[in-house]
Each structure stands twice: as structure tokens, then as C-alpha cells.
C-alpha positions in Angstrom: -81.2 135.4 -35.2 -84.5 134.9 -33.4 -83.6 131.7 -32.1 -80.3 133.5 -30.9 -82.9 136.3 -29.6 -85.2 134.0 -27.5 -82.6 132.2 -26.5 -81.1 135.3 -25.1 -84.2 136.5 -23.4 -84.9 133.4 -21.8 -81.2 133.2 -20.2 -81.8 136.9 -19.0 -85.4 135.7 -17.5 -83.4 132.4 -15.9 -81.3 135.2 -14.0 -83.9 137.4 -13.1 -86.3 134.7 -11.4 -82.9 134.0 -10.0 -82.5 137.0 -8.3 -85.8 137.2 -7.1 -86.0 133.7 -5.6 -82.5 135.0 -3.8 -83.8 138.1 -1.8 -86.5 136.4 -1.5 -84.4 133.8 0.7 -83.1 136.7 2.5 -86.4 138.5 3.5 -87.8 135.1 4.9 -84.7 135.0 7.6 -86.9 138.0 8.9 -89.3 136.7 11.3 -92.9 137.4 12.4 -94.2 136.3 16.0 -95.3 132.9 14.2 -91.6 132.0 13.0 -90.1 133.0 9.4 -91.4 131.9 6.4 -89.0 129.5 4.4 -89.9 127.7 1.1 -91.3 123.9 1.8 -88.2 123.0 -0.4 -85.9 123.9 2.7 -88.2 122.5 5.4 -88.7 118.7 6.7 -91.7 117.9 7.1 -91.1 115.4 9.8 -92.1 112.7 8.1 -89.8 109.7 7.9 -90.2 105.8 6.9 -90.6 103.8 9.4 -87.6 101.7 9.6 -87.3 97.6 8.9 -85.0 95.2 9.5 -85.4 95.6 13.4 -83.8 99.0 13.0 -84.7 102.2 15.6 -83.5 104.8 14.2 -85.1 107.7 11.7 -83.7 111.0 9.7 -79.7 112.0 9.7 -77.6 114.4 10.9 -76.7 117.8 9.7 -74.1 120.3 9.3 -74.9 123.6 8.4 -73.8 127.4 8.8 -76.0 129.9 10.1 -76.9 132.9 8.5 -75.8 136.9 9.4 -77.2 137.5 12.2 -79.7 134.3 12.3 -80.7 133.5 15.8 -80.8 130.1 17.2 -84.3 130.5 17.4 -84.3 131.1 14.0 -82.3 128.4 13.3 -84.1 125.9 15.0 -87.3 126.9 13.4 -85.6 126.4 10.0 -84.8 122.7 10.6 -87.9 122.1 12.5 -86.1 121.1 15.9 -86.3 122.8 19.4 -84.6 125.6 20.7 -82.8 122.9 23.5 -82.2 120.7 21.1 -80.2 122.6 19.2 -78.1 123.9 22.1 -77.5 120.5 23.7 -75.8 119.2 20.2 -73.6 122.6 20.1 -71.8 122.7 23.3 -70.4 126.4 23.9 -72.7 127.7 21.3 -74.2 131.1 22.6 -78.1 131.4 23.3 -78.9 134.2 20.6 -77.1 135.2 17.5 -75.2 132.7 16.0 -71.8 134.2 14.0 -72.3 133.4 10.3 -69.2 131.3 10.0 -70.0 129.2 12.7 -70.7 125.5 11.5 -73.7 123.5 13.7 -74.6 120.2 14.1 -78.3 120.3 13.2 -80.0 117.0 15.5 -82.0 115.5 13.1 -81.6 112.4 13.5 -83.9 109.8 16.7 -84.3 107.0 17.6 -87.7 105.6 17.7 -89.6 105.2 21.6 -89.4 102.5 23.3 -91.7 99.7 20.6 -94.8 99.6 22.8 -95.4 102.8 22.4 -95.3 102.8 18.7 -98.8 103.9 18.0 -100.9 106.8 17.9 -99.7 109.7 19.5 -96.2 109.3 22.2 -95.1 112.6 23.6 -91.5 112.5 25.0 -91.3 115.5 28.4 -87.3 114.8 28.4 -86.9 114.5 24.3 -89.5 117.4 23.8 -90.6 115.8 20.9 -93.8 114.4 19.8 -94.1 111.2 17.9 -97.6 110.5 15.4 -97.9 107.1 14.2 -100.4 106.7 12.0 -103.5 103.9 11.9 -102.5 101.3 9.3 -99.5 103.2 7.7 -95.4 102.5 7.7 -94.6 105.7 8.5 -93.8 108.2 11.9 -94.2 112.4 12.2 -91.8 114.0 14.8 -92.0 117.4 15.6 -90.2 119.6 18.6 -92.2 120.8 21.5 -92.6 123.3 24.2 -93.8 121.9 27.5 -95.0 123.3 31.3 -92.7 125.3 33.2 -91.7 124.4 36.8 -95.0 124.3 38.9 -97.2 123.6 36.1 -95.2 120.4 34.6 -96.9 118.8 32.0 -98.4 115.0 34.0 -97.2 111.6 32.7 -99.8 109.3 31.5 -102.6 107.7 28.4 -104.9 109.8 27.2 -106.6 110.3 24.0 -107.7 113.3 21.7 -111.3 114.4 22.4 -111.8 117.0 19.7 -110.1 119.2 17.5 -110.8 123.3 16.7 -109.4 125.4 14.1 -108.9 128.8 15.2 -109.5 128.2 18.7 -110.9 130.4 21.4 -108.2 130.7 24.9 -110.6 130.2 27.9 -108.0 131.7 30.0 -107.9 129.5 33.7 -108.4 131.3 36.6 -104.8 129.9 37.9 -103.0 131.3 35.1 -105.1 134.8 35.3 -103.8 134.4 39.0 -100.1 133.6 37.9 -100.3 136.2 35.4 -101.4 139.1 38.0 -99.1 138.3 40.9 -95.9 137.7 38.4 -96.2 140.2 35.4 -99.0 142.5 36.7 -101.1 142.0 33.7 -104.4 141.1 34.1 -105.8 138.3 31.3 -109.3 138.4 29.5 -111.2 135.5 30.7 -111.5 134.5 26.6 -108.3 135.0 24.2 -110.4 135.7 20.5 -108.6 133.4 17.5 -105.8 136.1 16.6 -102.4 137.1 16.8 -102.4 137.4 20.6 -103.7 134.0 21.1 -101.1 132.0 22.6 -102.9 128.6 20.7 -102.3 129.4 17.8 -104.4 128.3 14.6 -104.8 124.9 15.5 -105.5 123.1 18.7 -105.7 119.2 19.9 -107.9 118.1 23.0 -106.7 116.1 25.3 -109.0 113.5 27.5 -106.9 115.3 30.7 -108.8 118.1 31.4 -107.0 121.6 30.4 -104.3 119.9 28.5 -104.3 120.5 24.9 -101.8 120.0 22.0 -101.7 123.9 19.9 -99.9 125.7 17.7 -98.3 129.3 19.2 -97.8 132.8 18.4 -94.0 132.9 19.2 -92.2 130.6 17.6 -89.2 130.9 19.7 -90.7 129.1 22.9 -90.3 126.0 21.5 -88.1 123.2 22.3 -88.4 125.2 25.9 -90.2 124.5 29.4 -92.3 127.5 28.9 -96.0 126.3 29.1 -98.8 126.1 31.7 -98.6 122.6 31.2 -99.7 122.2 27.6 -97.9 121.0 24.7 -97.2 123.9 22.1 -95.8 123.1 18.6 -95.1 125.4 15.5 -97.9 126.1 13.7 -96.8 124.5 10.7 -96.6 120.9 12.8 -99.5 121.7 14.6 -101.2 122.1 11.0 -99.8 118.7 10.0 -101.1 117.1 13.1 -104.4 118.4 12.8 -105.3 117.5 9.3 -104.4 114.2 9.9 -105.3 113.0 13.4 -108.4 111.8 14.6 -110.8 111.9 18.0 -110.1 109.4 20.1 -106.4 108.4 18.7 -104.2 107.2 21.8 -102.0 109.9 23.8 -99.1 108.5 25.6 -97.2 110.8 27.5 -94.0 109.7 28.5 -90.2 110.3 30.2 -87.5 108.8 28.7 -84.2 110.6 29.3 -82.2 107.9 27.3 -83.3 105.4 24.5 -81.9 103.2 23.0 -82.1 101.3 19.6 -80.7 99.6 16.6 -79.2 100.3 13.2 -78.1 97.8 11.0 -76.6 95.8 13.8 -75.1 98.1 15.9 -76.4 99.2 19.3 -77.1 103.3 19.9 -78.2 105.0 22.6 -79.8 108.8 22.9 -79.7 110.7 26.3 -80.9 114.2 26.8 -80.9 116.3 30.2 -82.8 115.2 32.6 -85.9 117.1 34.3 -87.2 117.6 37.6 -90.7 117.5 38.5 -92.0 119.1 41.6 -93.8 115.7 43.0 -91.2 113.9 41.5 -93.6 112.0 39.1 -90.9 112.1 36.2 -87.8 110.6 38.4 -90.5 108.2 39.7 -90.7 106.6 36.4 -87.4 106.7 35.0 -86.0 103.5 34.3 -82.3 102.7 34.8 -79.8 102.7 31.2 -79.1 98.7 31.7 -82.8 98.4 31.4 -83.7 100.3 28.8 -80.9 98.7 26.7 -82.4 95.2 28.3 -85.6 96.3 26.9 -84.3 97.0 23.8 -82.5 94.0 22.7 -85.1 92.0 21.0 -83.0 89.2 20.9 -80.1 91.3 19.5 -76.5 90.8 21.0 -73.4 93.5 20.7 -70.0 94.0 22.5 -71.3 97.1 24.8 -68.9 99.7 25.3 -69.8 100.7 29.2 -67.5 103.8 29.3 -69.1 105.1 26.0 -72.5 105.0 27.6 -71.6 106.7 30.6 -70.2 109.4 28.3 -72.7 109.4 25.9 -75.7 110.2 29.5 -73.0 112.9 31.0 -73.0 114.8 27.8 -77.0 113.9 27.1 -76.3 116.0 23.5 -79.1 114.2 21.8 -77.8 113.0 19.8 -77.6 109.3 18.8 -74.5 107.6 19.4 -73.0 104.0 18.4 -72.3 102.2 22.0 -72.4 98.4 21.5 
């Protein structure tokens, strides 16, 4: 009978914690101005192997279906990808609340930059992704990003980190006081104190370009957008990563590559996201055609390439990597 008794108890403490752990679930979908809190057991976090074999490629795609009410910003925070991102792979799919019974393709799955930029730190403006390779270790970090609006575009170029601050102060610029005034007709402090209403979030990465910096954010739903005065904001959970992790003077390359392409166990894919204008036209400057980026990418390696499929595969620039060759 006592054996029966614990026995009994512990089944009725199983469902209990069961329970808990459920509405638990349900209260993270809320958000704060940070993003909502999920378990680390539901999160990636964008780490991947790097692969072998001459292969390109990292992580896998996902189907999933959103939550009542879950907004794609919500969503995309979940799965750690970009607001755009997430659009571009779901054609048709609305830009706030998603319907419950509505399956998406969650884009989760890249192919590597181009292989002599695989080191340090390679920032992607089309992708909006960042890309960490580490010193001396077989593996790569990707996270989603927000980047500078029209007018304030985030520049092309190498660069390094120069320091790094936890809980930084905003020294707001006097161009974006300006901007701010003229647009909103709000008038900015000339220091943002660590806090809630600092838009850098808890962590933030100096660049070597002067007023460029890699930060976390307090709204979560700018990224994977061209919000920014030209910086590059990630969520604060990435930015956290980054930060423990990276060191002064490890190599920035910023970079525009609309379409990649790599290789998977043989076959030939290529990646192609929207393309986007800059003001001076630095970033169509430096585009390279897609019969030299797949030059580029051979390495030796041959394949039948399907030339209708690539056309197709730029036109619809879903992100998302598709077999061409």
C-alpha cells in the first residue's frame, strides 16, 4: 500500500509540473519590448558544425504552426530568424497575426558565405544575417539582423571590433537628434542611460568605422528589418552570445551578396534574397553576376546546371536554399 501510495503521489506531481510547465508555455507567447521569453529547450542557439566534405550548407528547414494570435514578430523571434526572412519564405503570409492553423516554412537552413570570408566576423546587408567564425574552432554562429534604413545604409567594407561594453551608454549623434526632431518631433537626450529606453540594448560591439556598432535592442520586432541609423542590431540573446565570446580586434567583413551559392553532398544550391538599393549605389556597385558566383563556388566541383531553375530560384529570392545543378 505505500508503494501503491508514493507511487500515486508521484504520478499526481508528474501532472502537476505538467501543467505548470504548460501555462507556462502560454504566458512566454506574451511579449515584453525585449522579445518573449521561451525555454532554451525551444530556441537555437545558432550554433551549427561547420560542414566537411566540401559541403556549404548549415541547419534545416522547418515547418511549424503558429500559435493563437502569435505575431510574425513573435514568430520570428521564436526561431531566431528575421522578421523579412520569414516573410520572403511565406509568400501571401500577412505582416502581423498569423491564423493558428496556418502552417510556415521556418528558414533555417544557409548556405555558408562565399569561403574567403570564412573567418571572424562576415555580416551579410542583403541576407541580414551575421556570421561568427571562431579562432581555431570547427564551428559557425548565425544570427538575424536589423540594418540602416534608406539614407543611413549600413557601408560595405573590413573592419574590426575595437572594444566591447555591457550595458552601454547611447551617445545620441547630433544627425539623428536632427532626424529625430524634423521627422517625429521628439527631441533626444544627448546620452541614452543603460535601461529599457536604450535602443542598444545590454550589450554592444565596436566597430573600427567610426559610429557603427554591433548591439542588442529594446524591440525585438525590428529585426530582420532596415530600421537602423546604420548600425547592426541583434536580439539580445545573440548579441549576448556574441559578446561573451568575441574578442577586440577580431576581423569585420561587411558584405552584399544577394545570391550564394554552395554545395551539399554533391549537388549544387543556390540562395537568393531581395535585393537592396543603396543611395550612392555602393551595394549594386559590388554585386557580382549569378554565373560568377556559381564560378566562384565550384572548387573544382562539376553539376548538370539547371538555368531555368536559377532564374526562378533569383525572381522568387525566398531564401531559401534550393537544389539547381
Amino acid at each position: 500500500m505505500n508503494i501503491i501510495k508514493k507511487l500515486s503521489n508521484t504520478a499526481f506531481l508528474i501532472l502537476i509540473l505538467f501543467l505548470l510547465s504548460s501555462c507556462a508555455l502560454m504566458q512566454n507567447i506574451l511579449h515584453s519590448g525585449s522579445g518573449p521569453t521561451y525555454s532554451t529547450a525551444e530556441l537555437s542557439d545558432g550554433l551549427y558544425s561547420l560542414p566537411r566534405n566540401g559541403n556549404d550548407l548549415i541547419g534545416m528547414m522547418k515547418t511549424i504552426n503558429a500559435y493563437q494570435g502569435e505575431s510574425i514578430s513573435d514568430i520570428a523571434f521564436r526561431y531566431d530568424v528575421g522578421y523579412t526572412e520569414l516573410l520572403d519564405a511565406n509568400p501571401g503570409l500577412g505582416r502581423n497575426t498569423v491564423r493558428s492553423d496556418r502552417e510556415l516554412v521556418i528558414p533555417t537552413q544557409y548556405i555558408l558565405p562565399p569561403r574567403q570570408y570564412r573567418h571572424g566576423i562576415v555580416i551579410n546587408i542583403a541576407e541580414m544575417r551575421v556570421y561568427y567564425f571562431p579562432k581555431n574552432d570547427n564551428v559557425v554562429y548565425t544570427f538575424p539582423i536589423a540594418l540602416g534604413k534608406s539614407g543611413w545604409r549600413t557601408p560595405l567594407g573590413r573592419t574590426y571590433i575595437v572594444r566591447k561594453e555591457e550595458a552601454p551608454e547611447w551617445n545620441v549623434p547630433k544627425s539623428i537628434q536632427k532626424y529625430t526632431l524634423e521627422k517625429y518631433g521628439r527631441q533626444l537626450p544627448d546620452i541614452v542611460p543603460p535601461g529599457p529606453e536604450n535602443p542598444l540594448g545590454d550589450y554592444a560591439l565596436y566597430l573600427a568605422m567610426h559610429g557603427f556598432v554591433m548591439h542588442g535592442t529594446n524591440d525585438y520586432t525590428t529585426i530582420g528589418k532596415m530600421v537602423s541609423s546604420g548600425c547592426i542590431r541583434l536580439y539580445n540573446r545573440d548579441i549576448t552570445t556574441l559578446y561573451d565570446d568575441v574578442k577586440p580586434r577580431t576581423t569585420v567583413n561587411i558584405i552584399y551578396y544577394p545570391t550564394k551559392a554552395g554545395w551539399q553532398n554533391g549537388r549544387l544550391y543556390l540562395e537568393s534574397h531581395k535585393r537592396i538599393s543603396h543611395e550612392e549605389g555602393m551595394y549594386e556597385s559590388s554585386m557580382l553576376p549569378v554565373r560568377a558566383i556559381i564560378q566562384n563556388a565550384s572548387y573544382g566541383q562539376t553539376a548538370n546546371i539547371n538555368w531555368p531553375q536559377i532564374d526562378a530560384v533569383v525572381r522568387r529570392h525566398s531564401g531559401i536554399p534550393t537544389v539547381v545543378g
